[in-house]
C-alpha positions in Angstrom: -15.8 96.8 -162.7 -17.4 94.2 -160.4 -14.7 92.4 -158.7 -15.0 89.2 -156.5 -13.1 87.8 -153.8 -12.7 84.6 -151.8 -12.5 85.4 -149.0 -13.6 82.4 -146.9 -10.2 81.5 -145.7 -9.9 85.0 -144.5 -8.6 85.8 -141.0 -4.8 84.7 -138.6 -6.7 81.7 -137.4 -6.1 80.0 -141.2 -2.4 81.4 -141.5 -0.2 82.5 -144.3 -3.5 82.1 -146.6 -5.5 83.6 -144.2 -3.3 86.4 -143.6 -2.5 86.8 -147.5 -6.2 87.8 -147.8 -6.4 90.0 -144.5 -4.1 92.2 -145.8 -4.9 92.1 -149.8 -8.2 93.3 -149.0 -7.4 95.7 -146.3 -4.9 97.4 -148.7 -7.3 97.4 -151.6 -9.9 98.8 -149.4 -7.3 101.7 -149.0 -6.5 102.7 -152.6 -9.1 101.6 -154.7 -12.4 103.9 -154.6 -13.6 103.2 -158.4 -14.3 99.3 -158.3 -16.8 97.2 -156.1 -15.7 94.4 -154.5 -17.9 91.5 -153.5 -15.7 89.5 -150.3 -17.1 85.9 -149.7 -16.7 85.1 -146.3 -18.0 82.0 -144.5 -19.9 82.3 -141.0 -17.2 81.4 -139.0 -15.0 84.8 -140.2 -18.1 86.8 -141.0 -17.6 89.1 -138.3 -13.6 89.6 -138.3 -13.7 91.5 -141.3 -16.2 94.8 -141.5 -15.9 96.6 -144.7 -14.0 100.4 -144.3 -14.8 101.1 -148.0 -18.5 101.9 -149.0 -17.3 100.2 -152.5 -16.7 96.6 -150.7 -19.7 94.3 -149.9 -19.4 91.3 -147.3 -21.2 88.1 -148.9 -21.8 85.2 -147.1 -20.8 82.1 -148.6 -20.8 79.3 -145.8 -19.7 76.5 -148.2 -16.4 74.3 -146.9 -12.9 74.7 -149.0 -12.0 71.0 -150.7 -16.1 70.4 -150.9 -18.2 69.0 -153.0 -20.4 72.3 -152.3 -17.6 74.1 -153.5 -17.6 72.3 -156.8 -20.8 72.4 -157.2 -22.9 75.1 -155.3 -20.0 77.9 -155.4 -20.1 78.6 -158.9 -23.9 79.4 -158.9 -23.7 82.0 -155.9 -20.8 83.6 -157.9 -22.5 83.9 -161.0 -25.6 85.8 -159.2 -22.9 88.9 -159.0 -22.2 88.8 -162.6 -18.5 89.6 -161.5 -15.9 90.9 -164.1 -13.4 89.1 -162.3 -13.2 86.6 -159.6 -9.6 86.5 -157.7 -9.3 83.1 -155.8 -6.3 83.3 -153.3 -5.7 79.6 -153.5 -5.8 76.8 -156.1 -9.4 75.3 -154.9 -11.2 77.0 -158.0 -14.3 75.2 -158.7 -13.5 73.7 -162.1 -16.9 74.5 -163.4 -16.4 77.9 -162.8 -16.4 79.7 -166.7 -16.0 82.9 -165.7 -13.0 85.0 -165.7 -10.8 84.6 -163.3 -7.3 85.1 -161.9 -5.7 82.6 -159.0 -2.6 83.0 -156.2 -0.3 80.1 -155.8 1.3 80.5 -153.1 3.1 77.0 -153.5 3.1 73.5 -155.2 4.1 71.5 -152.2 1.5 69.2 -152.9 3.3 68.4 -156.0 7.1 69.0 -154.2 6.8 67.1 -151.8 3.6 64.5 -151.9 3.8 62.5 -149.0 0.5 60.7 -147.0 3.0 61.8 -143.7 1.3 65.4 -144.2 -2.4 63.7 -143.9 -4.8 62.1 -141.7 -6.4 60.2 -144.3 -5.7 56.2 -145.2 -4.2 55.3 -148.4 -7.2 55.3 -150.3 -9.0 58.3 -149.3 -5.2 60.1 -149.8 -4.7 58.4 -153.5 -8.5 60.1 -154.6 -7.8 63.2 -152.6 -4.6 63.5 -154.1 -5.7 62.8 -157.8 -8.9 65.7 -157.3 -5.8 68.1 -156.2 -4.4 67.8 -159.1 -7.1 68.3 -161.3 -8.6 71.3 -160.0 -4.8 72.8 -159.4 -4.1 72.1 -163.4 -7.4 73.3 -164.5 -6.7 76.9 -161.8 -3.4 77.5 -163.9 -4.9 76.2 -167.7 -7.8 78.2 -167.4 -7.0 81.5 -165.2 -7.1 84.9 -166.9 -3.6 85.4 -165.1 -1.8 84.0 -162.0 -0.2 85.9 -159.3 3.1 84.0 -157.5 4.3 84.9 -154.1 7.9 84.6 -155.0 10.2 84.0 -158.0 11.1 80.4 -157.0 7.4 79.5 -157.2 7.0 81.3 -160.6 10.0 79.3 -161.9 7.9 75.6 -160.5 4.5 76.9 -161.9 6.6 77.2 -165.3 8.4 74.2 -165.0 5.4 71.7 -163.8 3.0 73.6 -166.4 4.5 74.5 -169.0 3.0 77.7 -168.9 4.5 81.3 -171.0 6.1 83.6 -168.3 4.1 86.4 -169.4 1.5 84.8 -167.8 2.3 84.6 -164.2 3.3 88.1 -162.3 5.2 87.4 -159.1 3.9 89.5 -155.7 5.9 89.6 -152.7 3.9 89.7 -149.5 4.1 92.5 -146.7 4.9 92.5 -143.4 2.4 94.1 -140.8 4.1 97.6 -138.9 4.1 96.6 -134.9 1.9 98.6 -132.3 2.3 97.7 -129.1 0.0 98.3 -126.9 0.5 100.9 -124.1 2.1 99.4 -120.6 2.7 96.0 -122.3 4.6 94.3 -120.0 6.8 91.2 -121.6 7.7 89.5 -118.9 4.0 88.6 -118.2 3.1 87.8 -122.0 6.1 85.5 -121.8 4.8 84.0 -118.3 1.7 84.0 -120.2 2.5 81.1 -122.4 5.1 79.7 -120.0 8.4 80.7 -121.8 11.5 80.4 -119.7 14.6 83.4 -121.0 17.1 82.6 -123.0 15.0 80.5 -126.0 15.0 80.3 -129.5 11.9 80.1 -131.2 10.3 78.6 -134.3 6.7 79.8 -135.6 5.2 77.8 -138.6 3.2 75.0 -138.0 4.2 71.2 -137.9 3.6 69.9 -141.1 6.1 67.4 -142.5 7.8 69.5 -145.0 8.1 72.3 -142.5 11.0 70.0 -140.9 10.3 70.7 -137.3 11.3 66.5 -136.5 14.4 67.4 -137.9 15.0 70.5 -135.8 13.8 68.5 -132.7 16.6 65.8 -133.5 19.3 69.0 -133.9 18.2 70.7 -130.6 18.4 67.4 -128.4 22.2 66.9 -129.5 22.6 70.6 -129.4 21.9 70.3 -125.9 24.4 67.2 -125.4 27.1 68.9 -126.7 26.9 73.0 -125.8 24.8 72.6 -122.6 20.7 73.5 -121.6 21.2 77.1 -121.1 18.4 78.1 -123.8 15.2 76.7 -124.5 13.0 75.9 -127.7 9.8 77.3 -128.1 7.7 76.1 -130.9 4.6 78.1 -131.8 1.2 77.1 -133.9 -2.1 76.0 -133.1 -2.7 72.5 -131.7 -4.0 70.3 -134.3 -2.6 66.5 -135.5 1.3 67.5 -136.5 1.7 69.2 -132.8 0.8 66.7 -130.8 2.5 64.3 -132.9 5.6 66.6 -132.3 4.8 66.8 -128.8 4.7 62.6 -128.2 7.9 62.7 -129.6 9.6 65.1 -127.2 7.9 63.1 -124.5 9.2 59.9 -125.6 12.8 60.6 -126.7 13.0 62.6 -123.0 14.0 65.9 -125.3 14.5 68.8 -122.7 14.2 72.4 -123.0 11.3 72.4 -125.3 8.1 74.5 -125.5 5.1 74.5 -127.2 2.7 77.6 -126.6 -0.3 76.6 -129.0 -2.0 79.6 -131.2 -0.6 83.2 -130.2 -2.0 85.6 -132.1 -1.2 89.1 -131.7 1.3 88.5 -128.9 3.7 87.2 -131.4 5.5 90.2 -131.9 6.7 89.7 -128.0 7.7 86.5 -128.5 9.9 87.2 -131.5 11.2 90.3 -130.3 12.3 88.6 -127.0 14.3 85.3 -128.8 17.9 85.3 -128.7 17.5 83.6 -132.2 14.6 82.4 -134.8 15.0 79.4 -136.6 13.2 78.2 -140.1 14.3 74.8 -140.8 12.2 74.7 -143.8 12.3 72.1 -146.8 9.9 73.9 -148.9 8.2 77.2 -148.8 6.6 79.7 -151.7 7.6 82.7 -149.7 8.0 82.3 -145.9 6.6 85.6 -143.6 7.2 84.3 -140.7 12.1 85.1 -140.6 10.8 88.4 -142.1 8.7 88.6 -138.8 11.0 88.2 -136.5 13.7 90.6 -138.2 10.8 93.4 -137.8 11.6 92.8 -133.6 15.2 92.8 -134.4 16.1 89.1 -133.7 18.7 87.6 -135.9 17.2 84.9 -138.1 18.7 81.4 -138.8 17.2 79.6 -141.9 17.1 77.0 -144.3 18.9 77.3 -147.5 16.0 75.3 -149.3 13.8 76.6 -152.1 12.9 80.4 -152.3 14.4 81.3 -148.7 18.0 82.7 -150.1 15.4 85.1 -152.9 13.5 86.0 -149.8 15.8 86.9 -147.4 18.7 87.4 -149.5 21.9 88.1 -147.1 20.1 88.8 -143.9 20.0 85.8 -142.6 22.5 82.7 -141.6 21.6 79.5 -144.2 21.8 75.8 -143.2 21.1 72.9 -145.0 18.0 71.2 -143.5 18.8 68.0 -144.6 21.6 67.6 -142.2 21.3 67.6 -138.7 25.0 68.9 -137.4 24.8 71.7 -140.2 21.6 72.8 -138.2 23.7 72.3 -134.6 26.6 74.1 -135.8 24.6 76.9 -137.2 22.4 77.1 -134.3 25.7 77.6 -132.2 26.9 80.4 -134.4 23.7 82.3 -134.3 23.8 82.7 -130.5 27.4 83.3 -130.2 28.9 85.1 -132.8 28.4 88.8 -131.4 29.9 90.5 -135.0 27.5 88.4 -136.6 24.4 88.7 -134.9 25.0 92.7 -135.1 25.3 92.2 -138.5 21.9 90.2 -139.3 20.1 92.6 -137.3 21.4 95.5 -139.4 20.7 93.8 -142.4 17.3 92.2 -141.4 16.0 95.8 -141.2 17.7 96.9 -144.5 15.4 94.6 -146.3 12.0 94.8 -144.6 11.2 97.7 -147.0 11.0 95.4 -150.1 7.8 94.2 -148.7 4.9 96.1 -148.2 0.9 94.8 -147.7 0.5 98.2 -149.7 3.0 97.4 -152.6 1.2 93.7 -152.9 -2.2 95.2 -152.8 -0.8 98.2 -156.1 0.3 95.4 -158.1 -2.6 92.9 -157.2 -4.8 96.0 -158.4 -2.8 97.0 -161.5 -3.3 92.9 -162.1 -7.0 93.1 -161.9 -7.3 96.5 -164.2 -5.2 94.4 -166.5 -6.2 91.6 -167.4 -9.9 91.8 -167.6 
């Protein structure tokens, strides 16, 4: 069977998605020796992935996600494959595309939580934008051989926005990644590195509205009026619009103890594993890695009680509502204090991690694939 993947979204650099595919295809690569696998990459991630399986073939596709090329051009390089299958990892599936297919949706926070605070554009562009979202998203679930869901709460919105038969969506948790450090790593100077001052808290995510990093901001400064500035807040993503938004605003409400790194990469692990505490403040999510992350270093996780979090991370973490701002304080408070407790989220953090496996996600992605053609 000729299977195809988009892959051009591939790599950390473009996060959760990004990551979702790393690891899909490195997995597949692993346990599947009978099908060929054609990966569309785009220039700019060409040469972070290199093929390990003699039955996977690296196609260069350098056409823009949300294009008009993508619309229109996409469909015509996929068709010169004469591919069983096509897996899209996201809902931009060019809606002349008449082939079979199957599509990940990973979330409907377009949908959830629409809102022109989560774009650059005027109110215009953001109306047309908005509308072509919605087209290509309902014709990615009307006409998809099958749909793969990241978690049971996003099953249960695909359903309910949709209308579509349950039988026709398969949910597939994601994996976490085992940690290798590297020999003589030295934390101290990863953390000088990125100038992080000991004792801090951490959130990594990225600064979009519906992640609710403004809201955490607004907790941490009162946190700090009412137990003291003995820790410090480090926020982690890439710079783009959202974190120097975030940043002006720390500047101009004189909010201390605050730090913002920029992209890590593959020095999170360090920066996780030396928190006294991660927090997820989260409104929405259709799975959330990055808690599950930080339990694999053994730090105790705070998190949102919003959406799929409590499926996800079940009773290994300490929930807060994230609409209210002394909920988060409080909560914040009892995460670095309460010693019985803190002991306990650690031994239950690890307890869980083996529920989700890059290998498990790639078995049923496969048995999905074999399936459904």
């Amino acid at each position: 069977m000729k299977i195809g993947i988009d892959a051009r979204l591939y790599g950390p650099k473009q996060g959760g998605l990004g990551r979702y595919l790393e690891q899909l295809i490195t997995n597949l690569e692993k346990i599947d020796s009978k099908n060929d696998y054609f990966i569309f990459l785009k220039k700019d991630n060409w040469d972070e992935y290199q093929p390990k399986n003699k039955n996977f073939t690296k196609v260069l596709t350098d056409i823009h996600w949300y294009s008009l090329k993508e619309q229109l051009i996409f469909p015509k390089i996929l068709k010169k494959y004469q591919l069983n299958l096509m897996h899209f990892p996201h809902w931009n599936i060019p809606i002349f595309y008449r082939k079979n297919f199957i599509v990940t949706i990973h979330d409907l926070i377009l949908l959830k939580y629409p809102s022109r605070k989560a774009s650059t554009l005027g109110p215009i562009k953001y109306f047309f934008k908005n509308l072509a979202y919605k087209i290509v998203l309902k014709n990615a679930v009307k006409k998809s051989k099958h749909i793969i869901a990241v978690s049971e709460h996003t099953k249960k919105d695909i359903i309910e926005y949709f209308n579509i038969k349950p039988e026709k969506i398969t949910t597939t948790l994601l994996g976490c990644l085992p940690t290798n450090y590297a020999k003589g790593t030295n934390d101290n100077e990863i953390l000088q590195k990125y100038n992080i001052t000991k004792p801090y808290i951490v959130y990594a995510g990225s600064g979009y509205p519906h992640k609710n990093v403004e809201m955490l901001l607004d907790a941490w400064k009162n946190y700090l009026k009412k137990y003291g500035n003995k820790h410090h807040l480090v926020l982690v993503w890439k710079k783009d619009y959202f974190y120097e938004k975030l940043e002006q605003k720390v500047k101009t409400e004189n909010i201390t103890n605050v730090i913002f790194t920029g992209f890590i990469g593959t020095d999170l692990p360090i920066i996780y594993k030396n928190a006294d505490l991660y927090v997820f403040p989260t409104l929405y999510e259709g799975f959330g890695l990055p808690p599950l992350e930080a339990m694999q270093q053994n730090t105790p996780v705070i998190s949102s009680n919003a959406s799929c979090m409590p499926e996800i991370l079940k009773d290994a973490a300490l929930f807060f509502n994230p609409n209210d701002k002394n909920e988060i304080i409080k909560t914040i408070h009892t995460g670095l204090t309460d010693q019985n407790l803190r002991a306990e989220l650690k031994l239950k953090g690890q307890n869980i991690l083996p529920e989700y496996s890059w290998i498990k996600t790639a078995q049923k992605t496969l048995e999905i694939y074999e399936n459904k053609v």
